[in-house]
Structures are given as structure tokens and as C-alpha cells.
N, C-alpha and C positions, 0 to 999 in steps of 0.2 A: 591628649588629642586623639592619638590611633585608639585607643578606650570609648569615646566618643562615636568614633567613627562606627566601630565595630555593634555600637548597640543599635547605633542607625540601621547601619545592614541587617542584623539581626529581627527589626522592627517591620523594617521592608520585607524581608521572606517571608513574616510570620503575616502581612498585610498581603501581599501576593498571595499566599496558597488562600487566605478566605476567599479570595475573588474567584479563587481558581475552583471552589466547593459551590459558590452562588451560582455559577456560571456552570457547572456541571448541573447543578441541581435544577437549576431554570433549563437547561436541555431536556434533562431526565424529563421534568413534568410537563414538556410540553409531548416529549414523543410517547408519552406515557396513554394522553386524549387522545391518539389518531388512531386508526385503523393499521392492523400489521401489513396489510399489503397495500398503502397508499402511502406515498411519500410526498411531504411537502413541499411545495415548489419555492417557497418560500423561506428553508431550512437553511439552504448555503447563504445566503444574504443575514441571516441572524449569526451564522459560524464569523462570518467575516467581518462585520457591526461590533462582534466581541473580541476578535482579535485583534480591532483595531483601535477600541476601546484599552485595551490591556496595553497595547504599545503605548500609547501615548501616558496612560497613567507609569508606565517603569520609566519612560521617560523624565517625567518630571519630578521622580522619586531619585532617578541619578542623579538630577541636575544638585539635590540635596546631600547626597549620601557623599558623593567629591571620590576622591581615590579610595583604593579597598587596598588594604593589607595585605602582605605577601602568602601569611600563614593563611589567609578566606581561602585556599584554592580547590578544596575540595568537594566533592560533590556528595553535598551528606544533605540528606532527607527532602529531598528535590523532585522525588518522582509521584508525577500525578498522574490521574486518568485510569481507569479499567483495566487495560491491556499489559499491566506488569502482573492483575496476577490473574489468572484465570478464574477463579470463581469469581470474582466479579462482572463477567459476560457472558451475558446473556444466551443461552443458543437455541434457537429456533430451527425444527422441524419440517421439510417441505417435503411434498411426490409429485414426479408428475405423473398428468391424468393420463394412461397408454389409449391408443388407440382399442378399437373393438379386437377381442379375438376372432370374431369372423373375419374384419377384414386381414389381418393377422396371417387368420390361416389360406385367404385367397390368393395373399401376395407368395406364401410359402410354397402352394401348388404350382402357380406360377413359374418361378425360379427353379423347381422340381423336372417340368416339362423340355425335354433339351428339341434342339430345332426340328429334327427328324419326326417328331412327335407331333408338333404344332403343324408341319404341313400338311403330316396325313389327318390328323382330325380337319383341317382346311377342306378336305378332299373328301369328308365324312366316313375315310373307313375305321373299322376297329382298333381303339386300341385299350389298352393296360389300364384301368382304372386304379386310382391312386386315392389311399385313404387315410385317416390319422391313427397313428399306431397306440398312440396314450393320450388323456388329456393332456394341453397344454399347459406347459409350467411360463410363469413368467415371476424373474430373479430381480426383483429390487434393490440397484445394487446401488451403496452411498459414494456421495462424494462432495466436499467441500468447500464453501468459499467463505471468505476472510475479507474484509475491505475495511478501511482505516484510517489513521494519518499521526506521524510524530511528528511533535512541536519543542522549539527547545529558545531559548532567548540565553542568552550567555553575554558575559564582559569578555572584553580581551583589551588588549593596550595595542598600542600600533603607534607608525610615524608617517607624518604627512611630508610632501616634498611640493613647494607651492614656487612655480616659475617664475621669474620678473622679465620686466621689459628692460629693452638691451639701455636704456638711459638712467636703471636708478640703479643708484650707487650708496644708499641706506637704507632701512628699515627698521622701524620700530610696530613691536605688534605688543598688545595689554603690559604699555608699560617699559618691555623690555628689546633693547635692540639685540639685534639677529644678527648672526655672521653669516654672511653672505659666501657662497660657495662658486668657481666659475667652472661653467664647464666646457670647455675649451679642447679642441686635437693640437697636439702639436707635434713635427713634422720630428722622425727617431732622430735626425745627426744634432740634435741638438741636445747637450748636456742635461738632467735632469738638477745639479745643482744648479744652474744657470736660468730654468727651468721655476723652480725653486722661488731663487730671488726676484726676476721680472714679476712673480703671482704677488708679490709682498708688497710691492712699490706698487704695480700699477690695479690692482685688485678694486680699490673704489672708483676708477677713473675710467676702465675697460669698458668697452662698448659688448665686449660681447656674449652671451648668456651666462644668467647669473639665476642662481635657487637658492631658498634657504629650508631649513627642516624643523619641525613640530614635533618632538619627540615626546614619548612617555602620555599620548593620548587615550583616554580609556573610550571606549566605543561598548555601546550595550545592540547585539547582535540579535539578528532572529532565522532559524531554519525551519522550514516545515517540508515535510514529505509524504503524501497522501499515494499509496499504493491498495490493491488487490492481490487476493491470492485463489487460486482453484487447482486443488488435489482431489485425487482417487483415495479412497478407500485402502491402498497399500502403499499411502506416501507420494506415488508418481504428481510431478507436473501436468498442468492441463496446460494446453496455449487458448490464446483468446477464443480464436475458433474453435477449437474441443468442446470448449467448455458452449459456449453457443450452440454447438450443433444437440449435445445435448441437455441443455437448460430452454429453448425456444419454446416449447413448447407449453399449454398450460399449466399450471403450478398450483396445489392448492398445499395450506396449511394444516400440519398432522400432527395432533394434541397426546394422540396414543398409535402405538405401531399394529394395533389393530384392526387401524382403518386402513390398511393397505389390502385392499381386496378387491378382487379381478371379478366378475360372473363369466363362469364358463369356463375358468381357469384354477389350478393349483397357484399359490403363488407361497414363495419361497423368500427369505427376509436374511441377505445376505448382512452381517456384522462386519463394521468397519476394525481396520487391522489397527489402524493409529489411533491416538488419542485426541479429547479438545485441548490436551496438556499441548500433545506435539503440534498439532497445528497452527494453534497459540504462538509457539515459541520458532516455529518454521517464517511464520509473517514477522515475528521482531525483529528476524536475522535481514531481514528483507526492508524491511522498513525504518530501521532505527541506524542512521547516521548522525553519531555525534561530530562534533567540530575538532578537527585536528590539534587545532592551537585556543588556547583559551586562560583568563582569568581566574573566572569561576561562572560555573551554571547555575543560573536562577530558576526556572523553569526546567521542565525535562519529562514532556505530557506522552501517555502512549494511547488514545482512544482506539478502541475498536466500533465502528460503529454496526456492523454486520456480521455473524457470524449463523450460517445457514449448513444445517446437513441438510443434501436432495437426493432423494432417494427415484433413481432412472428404472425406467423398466426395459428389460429384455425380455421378450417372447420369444420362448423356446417350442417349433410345433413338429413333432417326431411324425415323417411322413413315410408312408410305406406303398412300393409299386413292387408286388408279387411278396417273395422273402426277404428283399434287403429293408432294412427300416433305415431313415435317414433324418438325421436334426438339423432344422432350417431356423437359424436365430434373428428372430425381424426387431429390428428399433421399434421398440414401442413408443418412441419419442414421436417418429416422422413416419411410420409406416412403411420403412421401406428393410428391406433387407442388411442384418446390420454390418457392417466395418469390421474384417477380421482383425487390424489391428486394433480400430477401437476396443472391441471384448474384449481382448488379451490387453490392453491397459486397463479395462476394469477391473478384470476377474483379477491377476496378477500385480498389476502395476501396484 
């Protein structure tokens, strides 16, 4: 009979992982027709059609297979989807579009001008002209996102504890009666062999709360956990906003790193410190929660559906009033003068 059983199970994995190759491959081809920068609206409603598709078939694949054997408990050749090993994902190339280096360099002059300056020109008299010392460099510097989701369905065995009403005093469930358990306070001075005996005599007659228990039920489980990730170029975390303030802006798709090219500008192609190995494996850490307690895992998906280097621009404009020459670093994202912390998590983080 456990011989039997085991070829079931066996039968079942080996019927699950096909579904789980149809169902990747009907994804693959369909994101394969669409355009890389349009997503389907229509995408999450087929993810969820097939996950719910899949439940329902393991379900009625349990209903057949009955208990699983002690020795099943291991998690041997279970892992499906892309995201275990990295050459299998995909990674896609983006820049955003900077602003002009004229306006660049007006915001640079600007922020150059301290108040004493702005009045007197106010007032039209002479002052200091201010000029750019070198062309402008603008640094390309990368940074990461990751988005995704693990999936895992698993057995586990569990006990049910199912309450009765205060008047029955039997139970029979598929066949077999139940021993009814009371659950009952009783007051300390009172003896627990004495205790003891009253539960024995009056146990089917007692009026008052009574449960019985369902042990050794096997349950087939499901987890999913869909997260994001965005890193620097030297590992650091983005937070939502970071990552926002410099992703908002236009985005276009970059086939060779030598279409990053500025007019008017030197531009500089700073090399990410970490790998797609590491950052791969930095979203698993983050993503993949398996189940504490468990039978055995059938399932155990790791999809990446997203994985983007963006390559941001900072405008570097060296401005110079008399001898001192001075570097004014504008977000090429937004225009505006950039975030001394932000840079220093680009350049460093």
C-alpha cells in the first residue's frame, strides 16, 4: 500500500512540474509579442486564472494520493521558475533622458550667485562675471531594480478541535465515535483525584462545554510573496522614495552603452561595483520565505519578472568667478541641484 502510494506522489510531481513548464511557457510567449515598455493590463488576471487553476487541480490530485509517507519529506527537485538561477533572467538595459546642459548650466549659475550678488545686479551695478571652467561632464551612474514573487504549496498534517453545543453528549463522525473532551474551570480546594472521578461518571451527561479533536489531517498549503528591490551601484538600499525621485523621470531603452550620449557634454559611464549574480541573490534573501512546519514541498516557484539596470545622470558644471573654479552637481533627472546625500549614495553607496 505505502508502495502504491508513493508512486502516486511521484506521478503527481512529475504532472505538476509539466503544468508548471505550460504555464511558464504560455507567460514567456505571450510577454515575448508585447512591446518592452508597455505592460499588460490584463497580465495579473491571467497570473491569478493560473494560480487558481493549479490549486484546484493539486487539490483534487490530494484528494487521490490520501496520506504521504514519513520518508516524502524532503525537498528534492522542487524548484521551479527563473529566479534560482540567474542566467536565466533576463536583464534589461535603461537611461534616463537628462535635462539639456543649457538648462544645466543656468540652474548651476544660479545656485553660484550668493544673495549680495542678486541684489546688486537688482540695482544694475557691476558685478563678477561667471563662466564655465571645463566642458560639462555628466556621470551615468547605475542602479538597480528587481521585482518578483515566490510561490510555494506544501503538505503539512495538523489537528482540528471542533466545539459542541452544551446538550450532546455523542458523536460519531465517518463511521467512528469520538471522545468527547470537557472543558470545564474547576474551583483549586478541590481535590484533583476527586476531580478525576466526577469527569468519568458525569462526562456524557454534563451540560457543560464539550470538544472533540481531528488529528493527523493532512492540509495542502499555499504561500506567495511578491516584493521589489532597488539598489546603487555599490549594494546600498534605495527606499521607495529614492528610488522615485530618481527613476520619474523619462526612461528610454539602451541596446548598447553607446548610446549614452549627452550634446554639449563629456559624458562619463560609471561601472556597477556588484553583480546581477549579487543582486539576484540579495532579492531571494528578501523574498523567499519558506514555511516553518511542513510535510513536504510540492511547489517552491522563484519568478523574477523584472530585472532593470538605470542608468541616472548627474551633471557635473565646473563654474568659475575670478580664480576659484567650483563644481555645481545638478540632477539630471529633475533639474534641479542635486542631494548631497543622494550623490554620496550613488557614487559610494
Amino acid at each position: 500500500m505505502s508502495d502504491d502510494i508513493d508512486d502516486r506522489l511521484e506521478e503527481f510531481i512529475s504532472s505538476l512540474n509539466i503544468i508548471r513548464e505550460q504555464l511558464e511557457q504560455t507567460t514567456h510567449t505571450a510577454s515575448s509579442s508585447a512591446v518592452d515598455n508597455i505592460k499588460d493590463p490584463d497580465g495579473g488576471a491571467d497570473e491569478e486564472s493560473s494560480s487558481i487553476a493549479l490549486e484546484e487541480y493539486l487539490a483534487n490530485r490530494l484528494q487521490q494520493i490520501g496520506e504521504v509517507a514519513p520518508e516524502k519529506r524532503e525537498v528534492k527537485g522542487s524548484r521551479t521558475g527563473n529566479g534560482w538561477d540567474a542566467n536565466q533572467v533576463m536583464e534589461h538595459v535603461y537611461k534616463i533622458e537628462p535635462v539639456s546642459v543649457k538648462r544645466a548650466v543656468d540652474v548651476a549659475f544660479s545656485s553660484y550667485r550668493n544673495l549680495p550678488e542678486r541684489i546688486a545686479g537688482a540695482f544694475g551695478r557691476r558685478k563678477e562675471a561667471l563662466r564655465i571652467a571645463v566642458e560639462p561632464m555628466v556621470d551615468y551612474v547605475p542602479i538597480w531594480k528587481v521585482k518578483g514573487f515566490h510561490e510555494c504549496y506544501y503538505l503539512r498534517t495538523n489537528s482540528y478541535r471542533v466545539n459542541l453545543r452544551d446538550d450532546v453528549v455523542g458523536v460519531e463522525v465517518e463511521g467512528k465515535t469520538r471522545d468527547l473532551i470537557l472543558e470545564r474551570k474547576h474551583r483549586r480546594f478541590i481535590p484533583a483525584a476527586i476531580v478525576e472521578r466526577l469527569q468519568k461518571l458525569a462526562s456524557f451527561l454534563s451540560n457543560e462545554s464539550k470538544y472533540f479533536v481531528i488529528s493527523d489531517i493532512l492540509e495542502l498549503a499555499a504561500k506567495k510573496t511578491e516584493s521589489e528591490l532597488a539598489m546603487t551601484s555599490g549594494g546600498a538600499m534605495l527606499t521607495a522614495d529614492q528610488e522615485s525621485t530618481l527613476t520619474s523621470w523619462r526612461t528610454k531603452r539602451v541596446f548598447d552603452l553607446a548610446e549614452l550620449k549627452v550634446r554639449g557634454a563629456r559624458v562619463r559611464v560609471i561601472e556597477s561595483k556588484i553583480s546581477k549574480e549579487t543582486i539576484l541573490e540579495k532579492f531571494r534573501e528578501r523574498v523567499v520565505h519558506m514555511p516553518e512546519r511542513f510535510k513536504q514541498i510540492l511547489t517552491n516557484r522563484l519568478e523574477v519578472s523584472e530585472l532593470k539596470r538605470i542608468y541616472v545622470p548627474l551633471i557635473r558644471i565646473g563654474v568659475q568667478k575670478g580664480l576659484v573654479p567650483r563644481e555645481v552637481v545638478v540632477n539630471g533627472v529633475n533639474g534641479e541641484i542635486a542631494d548631497d546625500e543622494l550623490v554620496e549614495l550613488l557614487e559610494t553607496g
